[in-house]
C-alpha positions as CSV (number, residue, x, y, z in Angstrom):
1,X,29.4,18.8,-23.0
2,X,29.8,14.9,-24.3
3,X,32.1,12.5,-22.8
4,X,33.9,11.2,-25.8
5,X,32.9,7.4,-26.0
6,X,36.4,5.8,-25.1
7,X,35.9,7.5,-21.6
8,X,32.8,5.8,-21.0
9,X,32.7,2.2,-19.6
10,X,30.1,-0.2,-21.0
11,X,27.5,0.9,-18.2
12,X,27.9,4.5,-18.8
13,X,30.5,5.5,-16.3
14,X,32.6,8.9,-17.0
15,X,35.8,6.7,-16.3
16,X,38.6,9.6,-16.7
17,X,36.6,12.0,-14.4
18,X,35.9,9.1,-12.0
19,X,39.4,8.3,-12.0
20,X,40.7,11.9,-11.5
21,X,38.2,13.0,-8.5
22,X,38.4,9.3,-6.9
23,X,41.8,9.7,-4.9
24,X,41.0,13.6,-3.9
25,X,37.6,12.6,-2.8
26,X,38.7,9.7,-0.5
27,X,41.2,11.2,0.7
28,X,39.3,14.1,1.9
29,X,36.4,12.3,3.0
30,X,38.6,10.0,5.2
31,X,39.6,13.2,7.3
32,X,36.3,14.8,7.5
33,X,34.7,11.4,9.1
34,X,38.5,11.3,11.5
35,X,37.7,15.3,12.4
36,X,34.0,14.4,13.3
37,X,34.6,11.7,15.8
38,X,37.6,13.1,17.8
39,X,36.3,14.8,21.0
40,X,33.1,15.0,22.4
41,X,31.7,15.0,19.3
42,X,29.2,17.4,19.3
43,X,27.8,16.3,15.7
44,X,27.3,12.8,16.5
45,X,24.8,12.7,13.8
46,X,26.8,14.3,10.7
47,X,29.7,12.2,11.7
48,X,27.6,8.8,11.3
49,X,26.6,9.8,7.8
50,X,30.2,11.3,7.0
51,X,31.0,7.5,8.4
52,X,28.4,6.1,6.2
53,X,29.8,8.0,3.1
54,X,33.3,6.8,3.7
55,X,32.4,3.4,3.9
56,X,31.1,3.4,0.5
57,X,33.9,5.9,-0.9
58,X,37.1,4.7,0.8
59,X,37.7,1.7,-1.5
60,X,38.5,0.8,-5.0
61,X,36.9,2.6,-8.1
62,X,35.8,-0.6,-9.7
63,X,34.2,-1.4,-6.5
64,X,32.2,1.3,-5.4
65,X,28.5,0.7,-5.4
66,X,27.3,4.4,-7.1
67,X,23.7,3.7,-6.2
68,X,24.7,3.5,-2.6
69,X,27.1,6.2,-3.0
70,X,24.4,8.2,-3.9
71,X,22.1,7.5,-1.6
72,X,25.2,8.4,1.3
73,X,25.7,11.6,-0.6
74,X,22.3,12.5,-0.1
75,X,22.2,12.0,3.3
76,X,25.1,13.4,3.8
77,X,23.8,16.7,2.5
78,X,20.5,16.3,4.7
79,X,22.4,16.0,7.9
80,X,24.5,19.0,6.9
81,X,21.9,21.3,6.3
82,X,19.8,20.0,9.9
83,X,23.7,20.7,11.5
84,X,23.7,23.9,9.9
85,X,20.3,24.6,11.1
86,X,20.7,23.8,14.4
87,X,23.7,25.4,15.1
88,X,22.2,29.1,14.0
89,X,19.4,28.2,16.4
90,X,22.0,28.3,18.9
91,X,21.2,24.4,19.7
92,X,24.5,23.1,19.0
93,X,28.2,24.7,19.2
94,X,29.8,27.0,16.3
95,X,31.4,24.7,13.7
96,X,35.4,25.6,13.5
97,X,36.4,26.6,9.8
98,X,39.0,24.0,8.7
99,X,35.9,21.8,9.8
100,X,33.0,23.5,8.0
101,X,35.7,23.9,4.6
102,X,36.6,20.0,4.9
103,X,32.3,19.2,5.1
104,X,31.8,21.8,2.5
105,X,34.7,20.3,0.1
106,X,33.0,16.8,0.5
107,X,29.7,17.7,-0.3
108,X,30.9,20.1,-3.3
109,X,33.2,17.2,-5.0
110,X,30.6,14.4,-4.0
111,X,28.4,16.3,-6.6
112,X,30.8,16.4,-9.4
113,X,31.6,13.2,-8.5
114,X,28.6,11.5,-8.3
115,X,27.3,13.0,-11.9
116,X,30.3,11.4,-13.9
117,X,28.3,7.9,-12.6
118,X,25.4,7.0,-15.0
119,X,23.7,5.8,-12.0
120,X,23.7,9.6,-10.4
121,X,23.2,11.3,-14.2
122,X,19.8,9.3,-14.0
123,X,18.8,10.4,-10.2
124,X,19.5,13.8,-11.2
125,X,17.6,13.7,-14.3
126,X,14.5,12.2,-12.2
127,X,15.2,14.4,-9.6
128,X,14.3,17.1,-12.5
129,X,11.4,15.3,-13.8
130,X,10.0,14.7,-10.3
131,X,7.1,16.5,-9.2
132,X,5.9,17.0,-5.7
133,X,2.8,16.7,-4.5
134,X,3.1,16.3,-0.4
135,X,0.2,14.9,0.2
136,X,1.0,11.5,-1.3
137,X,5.1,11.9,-0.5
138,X,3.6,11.2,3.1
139,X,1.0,8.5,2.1
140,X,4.3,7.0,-0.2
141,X,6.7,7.6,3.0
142,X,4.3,5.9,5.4
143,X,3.8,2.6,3.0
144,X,7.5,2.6,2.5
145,X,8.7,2.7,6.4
146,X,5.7,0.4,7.3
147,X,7.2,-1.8,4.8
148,X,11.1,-1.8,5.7
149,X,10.2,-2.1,9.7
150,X,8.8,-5.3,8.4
151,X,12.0,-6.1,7.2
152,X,14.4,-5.0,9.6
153,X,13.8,-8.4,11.7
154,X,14.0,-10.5,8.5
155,X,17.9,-11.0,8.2
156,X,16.9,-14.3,5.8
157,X,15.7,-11.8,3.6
158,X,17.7,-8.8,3.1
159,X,21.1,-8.4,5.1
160,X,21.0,-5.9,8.6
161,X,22.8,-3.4,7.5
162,X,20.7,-3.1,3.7
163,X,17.5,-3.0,5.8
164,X,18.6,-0.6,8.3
165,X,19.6,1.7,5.2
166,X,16.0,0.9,3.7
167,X,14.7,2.4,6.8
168,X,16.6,5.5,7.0
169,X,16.2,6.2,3.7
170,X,12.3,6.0,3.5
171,X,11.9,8.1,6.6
172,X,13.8,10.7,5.0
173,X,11.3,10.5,1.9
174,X,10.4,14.2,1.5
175,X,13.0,15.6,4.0
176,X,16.2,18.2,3.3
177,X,17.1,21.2,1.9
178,X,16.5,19.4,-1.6
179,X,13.3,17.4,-0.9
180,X,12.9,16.2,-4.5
181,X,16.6,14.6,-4.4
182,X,15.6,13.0,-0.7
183,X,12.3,10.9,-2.3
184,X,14.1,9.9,-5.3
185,X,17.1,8.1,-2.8
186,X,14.6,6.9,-0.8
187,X,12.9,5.2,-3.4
188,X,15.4,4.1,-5.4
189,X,16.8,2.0,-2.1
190,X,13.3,0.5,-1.5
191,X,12.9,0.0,-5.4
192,X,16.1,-2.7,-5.7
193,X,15.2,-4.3,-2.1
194,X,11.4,-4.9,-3.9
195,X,13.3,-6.1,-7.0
196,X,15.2,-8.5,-4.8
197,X,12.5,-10.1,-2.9
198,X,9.6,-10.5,-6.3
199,X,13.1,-12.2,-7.7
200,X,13.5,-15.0,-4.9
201,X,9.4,-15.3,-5.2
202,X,9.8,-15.9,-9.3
203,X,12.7,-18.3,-8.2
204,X,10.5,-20.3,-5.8
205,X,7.5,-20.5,-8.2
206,X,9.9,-21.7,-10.6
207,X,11.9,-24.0,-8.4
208,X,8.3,-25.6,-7.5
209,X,6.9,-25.9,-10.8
210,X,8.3,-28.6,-13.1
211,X,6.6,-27.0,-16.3
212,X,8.3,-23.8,-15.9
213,X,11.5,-25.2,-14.3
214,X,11.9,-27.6,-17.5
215,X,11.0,-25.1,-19.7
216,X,13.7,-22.3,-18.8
217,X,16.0,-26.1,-18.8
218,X,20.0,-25.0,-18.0
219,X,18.6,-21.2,-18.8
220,X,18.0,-21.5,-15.3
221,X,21.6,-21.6,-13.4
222,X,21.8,-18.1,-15.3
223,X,18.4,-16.6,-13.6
224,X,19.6,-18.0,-10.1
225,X,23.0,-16.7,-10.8
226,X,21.5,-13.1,-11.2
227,X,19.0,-13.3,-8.0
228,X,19.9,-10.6,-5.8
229,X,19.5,-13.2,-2.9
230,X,20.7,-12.9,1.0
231,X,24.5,-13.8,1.4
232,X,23.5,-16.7,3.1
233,X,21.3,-18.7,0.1
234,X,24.2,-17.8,-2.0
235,X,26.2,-19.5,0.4
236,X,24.5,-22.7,-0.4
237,X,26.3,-26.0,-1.8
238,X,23.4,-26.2,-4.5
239,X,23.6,-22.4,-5.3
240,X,27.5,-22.7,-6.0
241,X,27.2,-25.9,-8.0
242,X,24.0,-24.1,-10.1
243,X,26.1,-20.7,-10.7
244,X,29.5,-21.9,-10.7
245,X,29.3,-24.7,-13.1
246,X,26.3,-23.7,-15.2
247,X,24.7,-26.6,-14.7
248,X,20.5,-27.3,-15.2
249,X,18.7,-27.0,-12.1
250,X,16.8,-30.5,-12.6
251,X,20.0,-32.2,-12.8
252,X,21.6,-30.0,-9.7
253,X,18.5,-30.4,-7.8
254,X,18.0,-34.6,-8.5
255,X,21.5,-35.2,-7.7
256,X,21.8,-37.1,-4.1
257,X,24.5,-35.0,-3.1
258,X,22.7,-32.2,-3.8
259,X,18.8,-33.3,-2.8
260,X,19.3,-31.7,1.1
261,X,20.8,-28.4,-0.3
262,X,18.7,-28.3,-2.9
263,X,15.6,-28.3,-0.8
264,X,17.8,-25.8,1.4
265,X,18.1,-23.1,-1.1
266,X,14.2,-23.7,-2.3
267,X,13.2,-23.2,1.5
268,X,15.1,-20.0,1.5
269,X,13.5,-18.8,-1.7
270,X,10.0,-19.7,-0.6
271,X,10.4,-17.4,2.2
272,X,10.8,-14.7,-0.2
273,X,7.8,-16.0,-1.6
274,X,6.0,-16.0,1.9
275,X,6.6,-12.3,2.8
276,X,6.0,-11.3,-1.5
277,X,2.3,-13.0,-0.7
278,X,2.0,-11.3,3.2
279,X,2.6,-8.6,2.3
280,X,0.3,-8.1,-1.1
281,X,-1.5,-5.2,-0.3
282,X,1.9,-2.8,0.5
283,X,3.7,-3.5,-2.5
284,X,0.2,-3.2,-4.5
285,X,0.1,0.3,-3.0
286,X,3.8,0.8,-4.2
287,X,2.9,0.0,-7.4
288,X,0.6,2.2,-7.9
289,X,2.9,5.4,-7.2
290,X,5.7,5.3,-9.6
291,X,6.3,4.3,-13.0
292,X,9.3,1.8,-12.0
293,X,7.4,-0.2,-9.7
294,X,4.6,-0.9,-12.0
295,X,6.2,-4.0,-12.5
296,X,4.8,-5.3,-9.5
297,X,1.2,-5.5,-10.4
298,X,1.8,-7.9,-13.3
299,X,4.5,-10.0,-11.2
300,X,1.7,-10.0,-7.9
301,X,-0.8,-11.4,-10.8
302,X,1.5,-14.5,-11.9
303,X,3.0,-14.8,-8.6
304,X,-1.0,-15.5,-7.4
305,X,-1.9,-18.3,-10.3
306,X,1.3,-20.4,-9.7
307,X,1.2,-20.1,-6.2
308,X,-2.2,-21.4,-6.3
309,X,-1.0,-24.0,-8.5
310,X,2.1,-24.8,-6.3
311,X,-0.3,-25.4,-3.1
312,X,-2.3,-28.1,-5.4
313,X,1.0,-29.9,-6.2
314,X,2.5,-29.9,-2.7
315,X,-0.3,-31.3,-1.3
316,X,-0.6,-34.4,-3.9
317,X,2.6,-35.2,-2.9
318,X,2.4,-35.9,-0.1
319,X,4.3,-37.9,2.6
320,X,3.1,-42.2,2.6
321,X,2.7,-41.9,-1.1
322,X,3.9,-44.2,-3.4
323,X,5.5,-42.1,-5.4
324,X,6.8,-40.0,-2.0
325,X,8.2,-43.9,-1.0
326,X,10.2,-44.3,-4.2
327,X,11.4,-41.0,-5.3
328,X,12.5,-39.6,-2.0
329,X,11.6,-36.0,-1.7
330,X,9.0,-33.6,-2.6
331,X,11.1,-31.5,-5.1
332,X,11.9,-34.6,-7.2
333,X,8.3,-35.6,-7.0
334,X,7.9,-32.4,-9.1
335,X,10.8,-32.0,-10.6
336,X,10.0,-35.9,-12.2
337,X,5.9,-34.6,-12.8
338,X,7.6,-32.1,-14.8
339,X,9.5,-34.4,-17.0
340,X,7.0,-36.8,-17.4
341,X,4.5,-34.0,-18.4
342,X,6.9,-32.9,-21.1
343,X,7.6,-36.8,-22.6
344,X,3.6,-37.3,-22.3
345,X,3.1,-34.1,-24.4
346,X,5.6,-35.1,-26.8
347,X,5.1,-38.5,-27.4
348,X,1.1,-37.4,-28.0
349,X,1.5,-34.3,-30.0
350,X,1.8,-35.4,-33.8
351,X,-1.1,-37.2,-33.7
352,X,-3.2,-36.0,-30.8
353,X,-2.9,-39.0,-28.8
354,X,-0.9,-41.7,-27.9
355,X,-0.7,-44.9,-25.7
356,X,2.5,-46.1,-23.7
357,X,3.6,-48.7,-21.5
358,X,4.4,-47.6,-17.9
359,X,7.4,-49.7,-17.9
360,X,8.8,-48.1,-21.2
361,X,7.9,-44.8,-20.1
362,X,10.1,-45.9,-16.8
363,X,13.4,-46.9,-18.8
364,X,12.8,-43.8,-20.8
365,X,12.8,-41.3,-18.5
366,X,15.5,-43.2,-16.1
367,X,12.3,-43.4,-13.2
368,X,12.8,-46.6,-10.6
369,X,10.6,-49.3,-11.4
370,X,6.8,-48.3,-11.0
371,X,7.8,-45.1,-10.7
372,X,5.1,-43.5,-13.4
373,X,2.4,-45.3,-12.5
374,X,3.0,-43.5,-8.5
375,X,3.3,-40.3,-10.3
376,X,-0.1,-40.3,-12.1
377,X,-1.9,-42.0,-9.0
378,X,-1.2,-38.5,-7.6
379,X,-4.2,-37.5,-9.4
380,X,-2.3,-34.0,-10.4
381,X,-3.5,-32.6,-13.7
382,X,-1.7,-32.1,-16.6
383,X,-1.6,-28.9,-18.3
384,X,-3.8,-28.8,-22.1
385,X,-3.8,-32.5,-22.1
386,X,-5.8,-35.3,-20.5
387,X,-4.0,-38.8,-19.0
388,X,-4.9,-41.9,-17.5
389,X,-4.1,-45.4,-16.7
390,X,-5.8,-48.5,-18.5
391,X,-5.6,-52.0,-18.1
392,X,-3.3,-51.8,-15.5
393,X,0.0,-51.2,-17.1
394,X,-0.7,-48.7,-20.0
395,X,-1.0,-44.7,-20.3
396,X,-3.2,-43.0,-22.3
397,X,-2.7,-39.6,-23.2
398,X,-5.0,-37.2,-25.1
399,X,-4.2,-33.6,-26.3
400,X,-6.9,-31.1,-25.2
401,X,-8.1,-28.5,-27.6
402,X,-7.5,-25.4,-26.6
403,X,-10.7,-22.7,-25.9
């Protein structure tokens, strides 16, 4: 039966449902995860997981994370059923009732629950599409542990207690009395981390290539603002002042207030970028094994070319420059290369060509004295057109054909 549409939220969300079962749900699991850790606390492991659970459920509705919440749920089922297991092998001691009845509530409501969220309607519904085939849920298991272990010592990328979720939830690709619902947590967990880290790589490619950068202009603060970045980039004075105020990156970034954090937030992007091109080969694997990482393939192709291109810029400008003496910094080297390329390409498109002074083209675009003429000894090439310096003092610019 449909949920009328005024008790859905804009994502999807059963609201009234979610509303009724929320207080019941907390409440209980609050006293299953007090039950498991008084005494010796012979299910040490069921009681982390009931923990785990809590820690997502036991706060406010509008600020419960479902996809988390159903990743606890599901692991909160698996350790039940090994508990279970292990206590009829006679390996651990007879669970009391009032115990078992709590456990069994949590799990039975958690269900109902987690299906009024559009986030667990759409597990459930892959869950149902999912087909098994255990031969490659233990090639896709191995690929997805190798890759959070690589993580787990990378607190600049993904926060401790994220990876160490990642982690646990690979290794249980495959595992429980519901196997299907086990590999579709699991890689739903690893999916969004992925997401995360090709993000900061697109934001570092962008960050260090004017064309693109000038291109997506104040468009920008809004792509930065929606990077799934580590608390501590976020953190950042240039982050804030990008996010917070809307403002366009190039102006953010060329501010002198600004330069050092600026070039802060970059470096921390670029190490997303770093372990996106260390670790090509895993997340080409990844790709290759479900639809909703496909993504990746395409994103690993453009990541490559301006990478490539990126390494060619950094290296022209390069420290005892000119143009490194009067503008300072690398990233307003290229974040000025950018701007120039764009007033070159305009000034020359009408008619295919043009000639300007350097010294206009300094007043124009607000460059210190001599500052063009430093830029274009770099030697770096601009994109579909061709420019160089006669006489001294003038620019020349052509506009390639393309072909």
């Amino acid at each position: 039966m449909r949920a009328p549409p005024e008790a859905l939220d804009r994502d999807g969300n059963h609201l009234t449902r979610l509303r009724s079962l929320h207080p019941e749900l907390r409440s209980l699991v609050r006293e299953l995860s007090t039950a498991l850790g008084e005494g010796n606390r012979p299910y040490s492991v069921l009681g982390e997981r009931a923990a785990a659970y809590a820690a997502q459920m036991d706060r406010n509705l509008g600020e419960i994370d479902f996809g988390r919440l159903y990743l606890a749920g599901v692991r909160l089922e698996n350790a039940s059923h090994e508990t279970q297991r292990l206590i009829a092998g006679g390996e651990l001691p007879h669970m009391d009732a009032s115990l078992g009845e709590k456990l069994a509530s949590v799990i039975a409501l958690h269900g109902v629950f987690i299906l009024g969220t559009a986030e667990g309607l759409s597990a459930k519904l892959a869950e149902e599409r999912y087909q098994r085939r255990p031969d490659e849920e233990r090639q896709y298991r191995s690929t997805a542990v190798a890759l959070a272990k690589q993580l787990q010592s990378r607190p600049d990328l993904v926060e401790r207690d994220v990876a160490s979720e990642v982690i646990q939830s690979a290794s249980e690709i495959g595992a429980g009395r519901i196997a299907e619902r086990s590999t579709i947590a699991g890689h739903a967990t690893l999916r969004n981390v992925v997401i995360s880290l090709a993000a900061g790589a697109i934001g570092s490619a962008i960050l260090s290539n004017p064309a693109l950068l000038l291109a997506a202009g104040g468009g920008v603060a809004a792509w930065f603002g929606g990077l799934a970045v580590n608390e501590s980039l976020k953190k950042s004075g240039f982050f804030r002042d990008l996010t917070d105020r809307g403002g366009s990156a190039i102006d953010v970034a060329t501010r002198f207030a600004h330069e050092r954090t600026a070039m802060a937030f970059k470096a921390g992007l670029d190490r997303h970028a770093a372990f996106i091109a260390n670790h090509e080969q895993v997340l080409t694997r990844l790709s290759a094994w479900w639809a909703d990482m496909k993504f990746l393939s395409g994103m690993l192709d453009w990541f490559r070319v301006h990478r490539s291109a990126q390494s060619a810029r950094t290296a022209a400008a390069s420290e005892g420059s000119d143009a490194s003496r009067i503008f300072g910094s690398r990233m307003v080297i290229e974040l000025s290369l950018g701007q120039l390329a764009n007033h070159l390409r305009d000034a020359a498109e009408a008619r295919r060509e043009a000639r300007l002074p350097l010294g206009v083209l300094d007043e124009q675009l607000q460059f210190p004295p001599g500052g063009t003429k430093a830029l274009l000894a770099l030697g770096v090439p601009f994109e579909g057109m061709s420019v160089e310096v006669v006489g001294g003092d003038t620019a020349a610019i052509r506009i390639l054909d393309r072909g």
